[in-house]
mmCIF entry with sequence, helices, sheets and N, C-alpha, C, O atoms, coordinates in Angstrom:
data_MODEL
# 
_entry.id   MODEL 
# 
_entity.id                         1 
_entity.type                       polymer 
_entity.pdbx_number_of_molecules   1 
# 
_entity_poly.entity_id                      1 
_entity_poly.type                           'polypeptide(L)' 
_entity_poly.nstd_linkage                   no 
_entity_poly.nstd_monomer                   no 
_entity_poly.pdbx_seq_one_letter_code       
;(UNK)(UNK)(UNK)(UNK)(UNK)(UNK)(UNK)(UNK)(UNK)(UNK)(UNK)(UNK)(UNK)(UNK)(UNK)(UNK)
(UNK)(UNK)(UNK)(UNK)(UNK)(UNK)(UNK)(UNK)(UNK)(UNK)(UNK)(UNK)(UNK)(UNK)(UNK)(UNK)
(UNK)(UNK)(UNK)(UNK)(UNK)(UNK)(UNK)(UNK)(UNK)(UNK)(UNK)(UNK)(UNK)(UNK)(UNK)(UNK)
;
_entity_poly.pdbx_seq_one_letter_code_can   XXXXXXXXXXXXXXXXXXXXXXXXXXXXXXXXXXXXXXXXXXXXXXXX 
_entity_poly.pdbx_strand_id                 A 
# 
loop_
_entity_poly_seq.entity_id 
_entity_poly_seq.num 
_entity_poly_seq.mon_id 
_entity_poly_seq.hetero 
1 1  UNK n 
1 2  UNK n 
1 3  UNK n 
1 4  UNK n 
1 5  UNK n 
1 6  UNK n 
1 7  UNK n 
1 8  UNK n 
1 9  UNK n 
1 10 UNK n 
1 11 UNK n 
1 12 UNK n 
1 13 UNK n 
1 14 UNK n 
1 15 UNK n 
1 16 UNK n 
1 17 UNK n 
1 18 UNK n 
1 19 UNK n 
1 20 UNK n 
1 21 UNK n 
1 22 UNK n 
1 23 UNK n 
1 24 UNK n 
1 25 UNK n 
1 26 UNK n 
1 27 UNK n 
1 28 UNK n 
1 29 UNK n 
1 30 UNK n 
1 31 UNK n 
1 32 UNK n 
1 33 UNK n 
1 34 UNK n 
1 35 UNK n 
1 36 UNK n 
1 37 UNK n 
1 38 UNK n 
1 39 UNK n 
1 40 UNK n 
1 41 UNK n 
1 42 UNK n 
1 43 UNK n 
1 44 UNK n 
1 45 UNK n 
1 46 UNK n 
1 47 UNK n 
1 48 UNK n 
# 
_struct_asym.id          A 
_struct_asym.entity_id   1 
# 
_struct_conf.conf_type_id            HELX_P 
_struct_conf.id                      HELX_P1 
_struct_conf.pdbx_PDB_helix_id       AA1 
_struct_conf.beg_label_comp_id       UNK 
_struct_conf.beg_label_asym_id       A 
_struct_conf.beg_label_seq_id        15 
_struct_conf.pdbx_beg_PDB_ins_code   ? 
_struct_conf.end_label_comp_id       UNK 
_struct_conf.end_label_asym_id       A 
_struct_conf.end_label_seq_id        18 
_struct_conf.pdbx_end_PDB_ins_code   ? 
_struct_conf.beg_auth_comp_id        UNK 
_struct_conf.beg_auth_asym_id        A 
_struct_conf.beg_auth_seq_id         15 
_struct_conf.end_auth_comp_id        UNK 
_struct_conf.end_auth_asym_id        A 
_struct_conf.end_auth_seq_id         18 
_struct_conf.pdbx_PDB_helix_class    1 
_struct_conf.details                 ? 
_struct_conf.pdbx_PDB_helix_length   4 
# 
_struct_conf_type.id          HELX_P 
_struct_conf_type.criteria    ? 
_struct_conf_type.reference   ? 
# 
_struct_sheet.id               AA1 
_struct_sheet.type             ? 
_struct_sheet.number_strands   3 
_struct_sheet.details          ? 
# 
loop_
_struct_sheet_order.sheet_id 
_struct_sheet_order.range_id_1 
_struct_sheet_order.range_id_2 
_struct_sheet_order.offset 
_struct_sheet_order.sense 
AA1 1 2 ? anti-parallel 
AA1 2 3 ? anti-parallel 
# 
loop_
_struct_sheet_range.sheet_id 
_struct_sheet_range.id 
_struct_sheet_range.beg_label_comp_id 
_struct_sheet_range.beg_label_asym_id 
_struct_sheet_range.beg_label_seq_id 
_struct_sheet_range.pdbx_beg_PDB_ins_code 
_struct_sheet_range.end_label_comp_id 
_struct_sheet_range.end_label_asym_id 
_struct_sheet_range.end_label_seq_id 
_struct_sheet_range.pdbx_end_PDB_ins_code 
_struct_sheet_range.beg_auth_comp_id 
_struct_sheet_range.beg_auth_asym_id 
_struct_sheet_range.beg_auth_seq_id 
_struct_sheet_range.end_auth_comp_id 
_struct_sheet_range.end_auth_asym_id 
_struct_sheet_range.end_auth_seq_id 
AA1 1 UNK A 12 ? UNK A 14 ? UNK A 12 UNK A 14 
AA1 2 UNK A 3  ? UNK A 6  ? UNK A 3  UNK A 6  
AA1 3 UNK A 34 ? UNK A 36 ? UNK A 34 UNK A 36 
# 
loop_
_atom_site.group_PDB 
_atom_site.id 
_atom_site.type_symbol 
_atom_site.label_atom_id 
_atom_site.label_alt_id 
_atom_site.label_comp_id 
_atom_site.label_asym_id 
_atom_site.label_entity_id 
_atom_site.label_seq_id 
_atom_site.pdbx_PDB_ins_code 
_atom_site.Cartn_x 
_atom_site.Cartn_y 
_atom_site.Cartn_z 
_atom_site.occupancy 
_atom_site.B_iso_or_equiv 
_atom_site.pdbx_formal_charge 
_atom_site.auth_seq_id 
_atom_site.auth_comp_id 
_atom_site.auth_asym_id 
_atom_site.auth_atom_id 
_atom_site.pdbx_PDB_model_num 
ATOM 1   N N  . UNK A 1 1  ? -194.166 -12.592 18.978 1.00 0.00 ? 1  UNK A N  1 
ATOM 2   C CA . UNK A 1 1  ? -193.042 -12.414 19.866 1.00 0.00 ? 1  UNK A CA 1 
ATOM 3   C C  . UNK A 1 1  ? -192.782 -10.910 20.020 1.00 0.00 ? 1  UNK A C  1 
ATOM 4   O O  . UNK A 1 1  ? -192.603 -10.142 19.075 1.00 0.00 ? 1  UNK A O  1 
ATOM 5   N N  . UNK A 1 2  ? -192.783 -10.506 21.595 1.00 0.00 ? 2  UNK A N  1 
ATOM 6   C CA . UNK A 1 2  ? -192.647 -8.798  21.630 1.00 0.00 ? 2  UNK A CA 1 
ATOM 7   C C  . UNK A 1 2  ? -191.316 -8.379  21.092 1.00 0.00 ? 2  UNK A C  1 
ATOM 8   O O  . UNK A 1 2  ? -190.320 -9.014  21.440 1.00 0.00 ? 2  UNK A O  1 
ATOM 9   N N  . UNK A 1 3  ? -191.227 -7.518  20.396 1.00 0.00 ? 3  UNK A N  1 
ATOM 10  C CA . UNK A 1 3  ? -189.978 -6.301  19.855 1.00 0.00 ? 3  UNK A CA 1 
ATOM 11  C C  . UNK A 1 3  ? -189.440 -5.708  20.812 1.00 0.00 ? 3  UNK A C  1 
ATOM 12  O O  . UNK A 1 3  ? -190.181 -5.778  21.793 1.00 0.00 ? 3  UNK A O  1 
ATOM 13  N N  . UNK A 1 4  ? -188.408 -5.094  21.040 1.00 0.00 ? 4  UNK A N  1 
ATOM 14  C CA . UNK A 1 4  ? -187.655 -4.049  21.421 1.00 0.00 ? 4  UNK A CA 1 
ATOM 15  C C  . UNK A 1 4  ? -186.848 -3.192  20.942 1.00 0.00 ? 4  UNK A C  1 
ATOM 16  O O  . UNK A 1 4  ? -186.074 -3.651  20.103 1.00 0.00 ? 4  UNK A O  1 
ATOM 17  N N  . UNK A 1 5  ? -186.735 -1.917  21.217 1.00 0.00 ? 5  UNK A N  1 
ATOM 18  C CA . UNK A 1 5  ? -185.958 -0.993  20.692 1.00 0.00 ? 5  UNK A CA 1 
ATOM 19  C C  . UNK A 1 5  ? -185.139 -0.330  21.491 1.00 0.00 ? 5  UNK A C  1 
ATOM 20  O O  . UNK A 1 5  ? -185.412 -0.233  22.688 1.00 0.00 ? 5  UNK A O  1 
ATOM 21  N N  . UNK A 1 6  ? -184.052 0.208   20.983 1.00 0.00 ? 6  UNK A N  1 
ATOM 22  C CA . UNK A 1 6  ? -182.719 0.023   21.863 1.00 0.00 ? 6  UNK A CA 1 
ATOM 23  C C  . UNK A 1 6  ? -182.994 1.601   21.529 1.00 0.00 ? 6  UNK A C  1 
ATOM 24  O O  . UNK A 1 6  ? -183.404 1.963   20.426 1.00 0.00 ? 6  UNK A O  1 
ATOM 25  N N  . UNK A 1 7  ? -182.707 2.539   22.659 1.00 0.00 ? 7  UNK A N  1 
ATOM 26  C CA . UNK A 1 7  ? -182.795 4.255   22.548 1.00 0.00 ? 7  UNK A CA 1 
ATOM 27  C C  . UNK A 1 7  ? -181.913 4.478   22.459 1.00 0.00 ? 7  UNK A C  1 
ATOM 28  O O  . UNK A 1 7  ? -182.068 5.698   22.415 1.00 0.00 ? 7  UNK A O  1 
ATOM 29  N N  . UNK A 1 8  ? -180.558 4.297   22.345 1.00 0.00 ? 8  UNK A N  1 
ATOM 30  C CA . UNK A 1 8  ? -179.310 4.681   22.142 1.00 0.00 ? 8  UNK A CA 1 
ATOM 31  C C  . UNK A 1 8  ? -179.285 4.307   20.622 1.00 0.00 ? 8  UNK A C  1 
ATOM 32  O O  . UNK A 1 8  ? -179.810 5.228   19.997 1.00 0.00 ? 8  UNK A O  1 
ATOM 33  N N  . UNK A 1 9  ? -178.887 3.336   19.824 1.00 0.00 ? 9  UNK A N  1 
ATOM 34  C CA . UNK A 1 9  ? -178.896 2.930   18.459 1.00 0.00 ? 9  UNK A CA 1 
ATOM 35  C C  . UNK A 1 9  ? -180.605 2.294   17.322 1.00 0.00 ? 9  UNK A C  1 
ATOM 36  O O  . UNK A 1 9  ? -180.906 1.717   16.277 1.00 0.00 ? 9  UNK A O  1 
ATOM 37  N N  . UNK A 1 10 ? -181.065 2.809   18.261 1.00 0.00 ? 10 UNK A N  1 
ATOM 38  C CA . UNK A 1 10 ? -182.788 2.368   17.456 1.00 0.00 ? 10 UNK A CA 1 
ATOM 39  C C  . UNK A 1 10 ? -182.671 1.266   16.567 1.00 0.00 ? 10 UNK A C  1 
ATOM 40  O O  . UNK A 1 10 ? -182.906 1.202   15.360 1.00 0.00 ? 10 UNK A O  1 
ATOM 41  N N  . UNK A 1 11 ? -182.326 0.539   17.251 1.00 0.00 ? 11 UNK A N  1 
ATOM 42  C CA . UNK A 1 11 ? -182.101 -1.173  16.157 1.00 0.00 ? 11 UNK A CA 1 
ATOM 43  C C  . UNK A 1 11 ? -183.347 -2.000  16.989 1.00 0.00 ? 11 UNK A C  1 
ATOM 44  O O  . UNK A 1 11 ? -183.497 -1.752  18.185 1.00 0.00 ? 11 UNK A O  1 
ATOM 45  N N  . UNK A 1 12 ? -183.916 -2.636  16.552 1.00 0.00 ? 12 UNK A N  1 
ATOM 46  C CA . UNK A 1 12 ? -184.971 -3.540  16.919 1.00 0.00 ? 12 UNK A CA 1 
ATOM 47  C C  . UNK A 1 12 ? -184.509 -4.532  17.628 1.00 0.00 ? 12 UNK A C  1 
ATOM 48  O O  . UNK A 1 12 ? -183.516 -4.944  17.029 1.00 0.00 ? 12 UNK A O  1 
ATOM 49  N N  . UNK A 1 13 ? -184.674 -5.108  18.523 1.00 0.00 ? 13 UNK A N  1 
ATOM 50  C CA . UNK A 1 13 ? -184.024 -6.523  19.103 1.00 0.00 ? 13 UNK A CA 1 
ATOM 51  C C  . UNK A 1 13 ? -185.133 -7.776  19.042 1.00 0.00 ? 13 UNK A C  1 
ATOM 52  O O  . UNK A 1 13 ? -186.277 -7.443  18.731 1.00 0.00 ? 13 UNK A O  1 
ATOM 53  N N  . UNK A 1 14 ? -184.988 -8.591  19.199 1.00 0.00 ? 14 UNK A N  1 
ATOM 54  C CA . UNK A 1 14 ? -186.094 -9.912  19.465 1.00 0.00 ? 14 UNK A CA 1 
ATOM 55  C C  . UNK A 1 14 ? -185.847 -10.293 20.630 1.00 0.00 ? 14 UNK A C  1 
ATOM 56  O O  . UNK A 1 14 ? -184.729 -10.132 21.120 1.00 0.00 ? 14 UNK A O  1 
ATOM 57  N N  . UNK A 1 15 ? -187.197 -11.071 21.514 1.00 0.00 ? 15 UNK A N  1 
ATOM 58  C CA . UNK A 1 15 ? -186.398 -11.809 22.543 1.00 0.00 ? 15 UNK A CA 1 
ATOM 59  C C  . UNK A 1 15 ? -185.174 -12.720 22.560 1.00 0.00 ? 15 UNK A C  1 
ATOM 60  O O  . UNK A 1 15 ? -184.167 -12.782 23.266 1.00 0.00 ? 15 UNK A O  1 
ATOM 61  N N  . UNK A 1 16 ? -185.709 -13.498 21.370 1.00 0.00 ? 16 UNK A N  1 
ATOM 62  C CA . UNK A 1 16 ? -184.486 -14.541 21.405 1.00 0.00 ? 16 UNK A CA 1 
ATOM 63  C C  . UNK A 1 16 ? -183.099 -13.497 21.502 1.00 0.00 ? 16 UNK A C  1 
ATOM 64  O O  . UNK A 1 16 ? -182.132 -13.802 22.201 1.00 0.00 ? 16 UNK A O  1 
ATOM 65  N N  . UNK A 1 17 ? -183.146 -12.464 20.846 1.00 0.00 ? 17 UNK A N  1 
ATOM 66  C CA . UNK A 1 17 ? -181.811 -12.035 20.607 1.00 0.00 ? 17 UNK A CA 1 
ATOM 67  C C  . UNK A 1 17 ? -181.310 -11.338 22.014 1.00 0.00 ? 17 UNK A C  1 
ATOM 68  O O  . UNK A 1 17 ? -180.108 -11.132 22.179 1.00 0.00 ? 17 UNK A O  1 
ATOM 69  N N  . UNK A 1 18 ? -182.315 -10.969 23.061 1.00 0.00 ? 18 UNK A N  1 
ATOM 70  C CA . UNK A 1 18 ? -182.285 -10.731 24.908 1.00 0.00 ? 18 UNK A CA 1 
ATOM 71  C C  . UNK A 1 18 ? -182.012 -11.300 25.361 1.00 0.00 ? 18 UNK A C  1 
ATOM 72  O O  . UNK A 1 18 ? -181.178 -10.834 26.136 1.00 0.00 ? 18 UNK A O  1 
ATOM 73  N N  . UNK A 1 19 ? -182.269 -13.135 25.588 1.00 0.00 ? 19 UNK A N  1 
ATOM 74  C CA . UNK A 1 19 ? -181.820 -13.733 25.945 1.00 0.00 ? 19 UNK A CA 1 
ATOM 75  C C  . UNK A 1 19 ? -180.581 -14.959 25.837 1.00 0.00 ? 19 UNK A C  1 
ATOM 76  O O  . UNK A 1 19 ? -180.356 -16.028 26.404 1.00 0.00 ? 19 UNK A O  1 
ATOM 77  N N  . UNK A 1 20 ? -179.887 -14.079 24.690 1.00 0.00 ? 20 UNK A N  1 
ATOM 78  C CA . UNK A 1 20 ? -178.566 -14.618 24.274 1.00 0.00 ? 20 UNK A CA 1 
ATOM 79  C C  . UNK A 1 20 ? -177.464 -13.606 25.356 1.00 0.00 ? 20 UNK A C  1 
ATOM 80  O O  . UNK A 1 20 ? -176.277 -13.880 25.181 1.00 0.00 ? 20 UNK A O  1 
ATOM 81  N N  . UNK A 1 21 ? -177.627 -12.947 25.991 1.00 0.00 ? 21 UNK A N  1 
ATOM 82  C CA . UNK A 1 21 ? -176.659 -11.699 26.741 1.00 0.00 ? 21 UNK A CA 1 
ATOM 83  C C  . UNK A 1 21 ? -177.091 -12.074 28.340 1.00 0.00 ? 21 UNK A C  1 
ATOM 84  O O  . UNK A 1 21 ? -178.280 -12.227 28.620 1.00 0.00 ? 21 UNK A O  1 
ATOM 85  N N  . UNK A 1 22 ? -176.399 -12.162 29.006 1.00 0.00 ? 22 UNK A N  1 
ATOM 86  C CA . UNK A 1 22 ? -176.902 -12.195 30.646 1.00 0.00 ? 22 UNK A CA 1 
ATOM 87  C C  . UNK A 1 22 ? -177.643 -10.615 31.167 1.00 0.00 ? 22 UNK A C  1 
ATOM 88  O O  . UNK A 1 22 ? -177.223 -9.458  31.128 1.00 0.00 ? 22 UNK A O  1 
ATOM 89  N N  . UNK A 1 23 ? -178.658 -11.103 31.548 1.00 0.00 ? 23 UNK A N  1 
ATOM 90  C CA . UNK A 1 23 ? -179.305 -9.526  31.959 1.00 0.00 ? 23 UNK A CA 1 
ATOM 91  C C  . UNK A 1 23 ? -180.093 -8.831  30.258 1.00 0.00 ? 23 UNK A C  1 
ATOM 92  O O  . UNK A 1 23 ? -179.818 -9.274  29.143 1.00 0.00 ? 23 UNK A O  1 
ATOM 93  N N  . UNK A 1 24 ? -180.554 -8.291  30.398 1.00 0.00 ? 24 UNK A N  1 
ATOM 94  C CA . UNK A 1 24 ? -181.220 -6.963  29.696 1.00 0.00 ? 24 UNK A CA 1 
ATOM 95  C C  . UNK A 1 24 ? -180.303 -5.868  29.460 1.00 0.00 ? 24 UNK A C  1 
ATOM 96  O O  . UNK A 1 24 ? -180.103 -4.861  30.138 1.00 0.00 ? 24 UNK A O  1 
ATOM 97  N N  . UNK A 1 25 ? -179.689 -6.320  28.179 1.00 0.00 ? 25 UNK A N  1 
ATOM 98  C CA . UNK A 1 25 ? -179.036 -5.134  27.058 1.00 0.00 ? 25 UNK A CA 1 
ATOM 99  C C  . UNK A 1 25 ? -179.032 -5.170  25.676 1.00 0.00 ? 25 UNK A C  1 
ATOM 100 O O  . UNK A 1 25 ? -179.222 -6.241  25.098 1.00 0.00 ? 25 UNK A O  1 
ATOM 101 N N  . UNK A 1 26 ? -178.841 -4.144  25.070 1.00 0.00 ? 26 UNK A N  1 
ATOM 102 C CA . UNK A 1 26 ? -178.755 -4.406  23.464 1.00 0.00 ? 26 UNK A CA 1 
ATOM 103 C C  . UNK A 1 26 ? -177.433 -4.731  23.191 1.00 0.00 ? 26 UNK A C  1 
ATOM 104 O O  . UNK A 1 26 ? -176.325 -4.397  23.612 1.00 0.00 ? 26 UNK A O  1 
ATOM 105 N N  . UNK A 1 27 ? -178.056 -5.764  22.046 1.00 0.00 ? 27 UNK A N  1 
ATOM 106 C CA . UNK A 1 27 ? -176.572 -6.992  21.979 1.00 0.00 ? 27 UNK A CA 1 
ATOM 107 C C  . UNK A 1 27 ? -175.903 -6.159  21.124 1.00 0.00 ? 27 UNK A C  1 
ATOM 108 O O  . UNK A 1 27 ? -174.697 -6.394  21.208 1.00 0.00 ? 27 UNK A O  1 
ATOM 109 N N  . UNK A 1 28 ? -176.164 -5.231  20.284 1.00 0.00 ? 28 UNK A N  1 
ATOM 110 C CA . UNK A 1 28 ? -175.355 -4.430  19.168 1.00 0.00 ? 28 UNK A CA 1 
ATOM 111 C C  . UNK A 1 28 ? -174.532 -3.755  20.120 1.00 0.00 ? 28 UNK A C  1 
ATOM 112 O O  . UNK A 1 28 ? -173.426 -4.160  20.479 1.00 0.00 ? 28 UNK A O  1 
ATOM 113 N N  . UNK A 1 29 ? -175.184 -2.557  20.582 1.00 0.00 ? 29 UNK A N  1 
ATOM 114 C CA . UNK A 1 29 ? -174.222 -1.456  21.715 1.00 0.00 ? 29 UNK A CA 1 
ATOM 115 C C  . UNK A 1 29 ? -174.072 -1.516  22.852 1.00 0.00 ? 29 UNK A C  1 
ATOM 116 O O  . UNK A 1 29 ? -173.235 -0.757  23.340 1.00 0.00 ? 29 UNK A O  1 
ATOM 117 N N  . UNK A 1 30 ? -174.892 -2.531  23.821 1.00 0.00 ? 30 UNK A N  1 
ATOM 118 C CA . UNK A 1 30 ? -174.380 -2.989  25.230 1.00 0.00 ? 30 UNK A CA 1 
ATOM 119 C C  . UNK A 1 30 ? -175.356 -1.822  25.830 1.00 0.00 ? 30 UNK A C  1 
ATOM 120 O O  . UNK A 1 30 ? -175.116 -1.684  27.029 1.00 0.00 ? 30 UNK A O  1 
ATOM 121 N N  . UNK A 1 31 ? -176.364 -0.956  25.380 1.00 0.00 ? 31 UNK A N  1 
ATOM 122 C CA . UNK A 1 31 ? -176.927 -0.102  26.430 1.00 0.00 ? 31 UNK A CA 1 
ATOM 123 C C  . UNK A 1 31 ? -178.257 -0.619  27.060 1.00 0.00 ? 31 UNK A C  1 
ATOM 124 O O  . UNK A 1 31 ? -179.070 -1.301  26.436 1.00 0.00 ? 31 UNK A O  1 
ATOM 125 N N  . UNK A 1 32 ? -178.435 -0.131  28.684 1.00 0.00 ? 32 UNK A N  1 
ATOM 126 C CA . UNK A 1 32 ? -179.629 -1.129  29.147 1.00 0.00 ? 32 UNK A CA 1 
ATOM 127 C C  . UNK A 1 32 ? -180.860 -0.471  28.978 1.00 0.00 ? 32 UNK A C  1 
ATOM 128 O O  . UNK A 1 32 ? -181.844 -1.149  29.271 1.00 0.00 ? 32 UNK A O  1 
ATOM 129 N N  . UNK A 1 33 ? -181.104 0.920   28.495 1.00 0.00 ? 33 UNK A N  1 
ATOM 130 C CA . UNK A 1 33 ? -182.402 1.070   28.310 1.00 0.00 ? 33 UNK A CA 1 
ATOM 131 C C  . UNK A 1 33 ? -183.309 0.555   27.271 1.00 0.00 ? 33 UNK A C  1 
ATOM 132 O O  . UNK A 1 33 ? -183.057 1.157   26.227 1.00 0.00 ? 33 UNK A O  1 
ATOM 133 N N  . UNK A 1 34 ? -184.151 -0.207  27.126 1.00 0.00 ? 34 UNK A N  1 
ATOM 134 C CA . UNK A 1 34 ? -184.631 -0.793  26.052 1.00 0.00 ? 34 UNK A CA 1 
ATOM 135 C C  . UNK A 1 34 ? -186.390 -0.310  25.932 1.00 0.00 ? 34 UNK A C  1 
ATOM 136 O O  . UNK A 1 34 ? -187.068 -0.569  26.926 1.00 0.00 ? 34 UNK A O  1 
ATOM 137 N N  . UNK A 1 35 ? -187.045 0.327   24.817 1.00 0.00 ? 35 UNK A N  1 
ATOM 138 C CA . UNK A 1 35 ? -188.767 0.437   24.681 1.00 0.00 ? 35 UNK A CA 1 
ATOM 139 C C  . UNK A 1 35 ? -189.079 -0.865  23.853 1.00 0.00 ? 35 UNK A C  1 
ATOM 140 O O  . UNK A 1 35 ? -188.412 -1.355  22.941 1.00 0.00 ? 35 UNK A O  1 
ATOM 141 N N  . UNK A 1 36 ? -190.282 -1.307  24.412 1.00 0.00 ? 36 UNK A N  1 
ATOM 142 C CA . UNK A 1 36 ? -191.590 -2.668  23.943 1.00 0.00 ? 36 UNK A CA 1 
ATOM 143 C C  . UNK A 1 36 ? -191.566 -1.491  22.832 1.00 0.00 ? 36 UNK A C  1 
ATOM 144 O O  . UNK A 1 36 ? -191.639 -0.276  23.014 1.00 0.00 ? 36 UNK A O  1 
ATOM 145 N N  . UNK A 1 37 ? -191.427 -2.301  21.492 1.00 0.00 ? 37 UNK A N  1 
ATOM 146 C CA . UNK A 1 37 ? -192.178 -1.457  19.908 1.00 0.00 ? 37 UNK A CA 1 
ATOM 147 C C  . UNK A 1 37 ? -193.896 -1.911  19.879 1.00 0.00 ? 37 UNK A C  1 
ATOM 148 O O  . UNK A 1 37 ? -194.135 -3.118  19.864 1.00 0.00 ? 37 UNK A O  1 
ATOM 149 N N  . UNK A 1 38 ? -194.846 -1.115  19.874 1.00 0.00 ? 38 UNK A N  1 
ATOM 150 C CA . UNK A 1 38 ? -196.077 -1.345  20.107 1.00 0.00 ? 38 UNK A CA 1 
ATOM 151 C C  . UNK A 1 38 ? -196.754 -1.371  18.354 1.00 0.00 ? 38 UNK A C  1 
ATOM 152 O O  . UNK A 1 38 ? -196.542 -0.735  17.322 1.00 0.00 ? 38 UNK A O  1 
ATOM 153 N N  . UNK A 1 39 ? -197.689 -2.545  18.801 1.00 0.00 ? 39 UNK A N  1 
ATOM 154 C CA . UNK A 1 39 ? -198.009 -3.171  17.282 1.00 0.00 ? 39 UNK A CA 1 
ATOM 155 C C  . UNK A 1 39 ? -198.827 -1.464  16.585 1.00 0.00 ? 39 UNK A C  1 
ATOM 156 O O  . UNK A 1 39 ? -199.467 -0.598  17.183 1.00 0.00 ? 39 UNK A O  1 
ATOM 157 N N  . UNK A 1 40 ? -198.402 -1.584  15.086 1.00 0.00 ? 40 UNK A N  1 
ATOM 158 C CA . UNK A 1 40 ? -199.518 -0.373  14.317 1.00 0.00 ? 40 UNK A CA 1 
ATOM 159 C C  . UNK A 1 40 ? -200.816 -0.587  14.581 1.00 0.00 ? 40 UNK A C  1 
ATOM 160 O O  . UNK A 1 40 ? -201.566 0.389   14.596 1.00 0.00 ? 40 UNK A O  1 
ATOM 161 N N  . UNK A 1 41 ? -201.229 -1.643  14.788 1.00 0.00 ? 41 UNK A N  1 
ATOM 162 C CA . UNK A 1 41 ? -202.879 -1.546  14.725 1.00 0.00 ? 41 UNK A CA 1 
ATOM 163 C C  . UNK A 1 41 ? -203.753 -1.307  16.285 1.00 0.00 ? 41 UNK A C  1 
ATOM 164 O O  . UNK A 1 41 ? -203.533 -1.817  17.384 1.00 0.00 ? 41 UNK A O  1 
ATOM 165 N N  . UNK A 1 42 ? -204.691 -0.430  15.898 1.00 0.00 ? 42 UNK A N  1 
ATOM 166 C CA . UNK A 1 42 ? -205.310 0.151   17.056 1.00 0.00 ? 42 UNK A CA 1 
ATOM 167 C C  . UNK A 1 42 ? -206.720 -0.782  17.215 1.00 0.00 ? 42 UNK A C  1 
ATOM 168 O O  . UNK A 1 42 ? -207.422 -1.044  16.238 1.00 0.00 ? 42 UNK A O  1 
ATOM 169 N N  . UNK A 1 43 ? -206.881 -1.023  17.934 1.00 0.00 ? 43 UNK A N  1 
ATOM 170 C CA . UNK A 1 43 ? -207.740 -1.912  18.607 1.00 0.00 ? 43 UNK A CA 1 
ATOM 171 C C  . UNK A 1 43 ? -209.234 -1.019  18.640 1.00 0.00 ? 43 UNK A C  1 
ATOM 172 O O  . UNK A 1 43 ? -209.126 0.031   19.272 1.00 0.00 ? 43 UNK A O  1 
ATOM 173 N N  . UNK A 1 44 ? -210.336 -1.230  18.169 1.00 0.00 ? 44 UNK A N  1 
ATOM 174 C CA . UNK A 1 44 ? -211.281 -0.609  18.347 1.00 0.00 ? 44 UNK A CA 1 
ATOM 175 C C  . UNK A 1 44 ? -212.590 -0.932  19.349 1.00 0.00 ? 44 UNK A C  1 
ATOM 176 O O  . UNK A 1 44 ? -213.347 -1.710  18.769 1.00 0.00 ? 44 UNK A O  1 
ATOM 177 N N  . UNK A 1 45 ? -213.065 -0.571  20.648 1.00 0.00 ? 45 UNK A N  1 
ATOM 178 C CA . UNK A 1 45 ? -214.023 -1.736  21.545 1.00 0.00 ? 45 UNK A CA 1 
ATOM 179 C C  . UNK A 1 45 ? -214.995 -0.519  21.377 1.00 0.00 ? 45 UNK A C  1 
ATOM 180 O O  . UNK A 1 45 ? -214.834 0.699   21.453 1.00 0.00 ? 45 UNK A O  1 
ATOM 181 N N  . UNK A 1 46 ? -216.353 -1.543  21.050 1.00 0.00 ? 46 UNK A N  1 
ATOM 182 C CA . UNK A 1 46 ? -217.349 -0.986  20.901 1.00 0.00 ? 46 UNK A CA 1 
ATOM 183 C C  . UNK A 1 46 ? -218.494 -0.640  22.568 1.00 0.00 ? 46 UNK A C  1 
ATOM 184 O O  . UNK A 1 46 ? -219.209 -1.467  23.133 1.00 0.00 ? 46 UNK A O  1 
ATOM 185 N N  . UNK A 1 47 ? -218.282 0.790   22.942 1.00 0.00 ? 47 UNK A N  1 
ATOM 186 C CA . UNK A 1 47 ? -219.673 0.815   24.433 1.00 0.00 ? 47 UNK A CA 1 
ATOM 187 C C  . UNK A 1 47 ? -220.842 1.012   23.877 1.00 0.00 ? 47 UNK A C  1 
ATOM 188 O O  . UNK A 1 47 ? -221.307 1.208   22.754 1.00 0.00 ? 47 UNK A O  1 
ATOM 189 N N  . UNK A 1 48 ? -221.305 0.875   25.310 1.00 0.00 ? 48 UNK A N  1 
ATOM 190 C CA . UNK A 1 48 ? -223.022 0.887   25.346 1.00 0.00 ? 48 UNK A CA 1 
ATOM 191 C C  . UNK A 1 48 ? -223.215 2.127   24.443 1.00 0.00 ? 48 UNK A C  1 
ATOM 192 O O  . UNK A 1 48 ? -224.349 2.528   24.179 1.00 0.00 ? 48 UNK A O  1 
# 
């Protein structure tokens, strides 16, 4: 399930916890900018 992070109070959100609020905000401080937290692991693809 994707993460979010709230740039005003850097608290993590869940979806479930997005779609408890009408619209896209952080349920702690009410602000609408929100960043996807991107997984630690780096993906390695092997070329020719």
């Amino acid at each position: 399930m994707p993460q979010y992070m709230c740039s005003r109070c850097r608290r993590i959100v869940n979806m479930a916890e997005l779609f408890a609020l009408p619209g896209v905000r952080c349920p702690f401080c009410g602000y609408k900018i929100l960043y996807k937290v991107r997984p630690s692991i780096v993906k390695e693809i092997k070329t020719k």
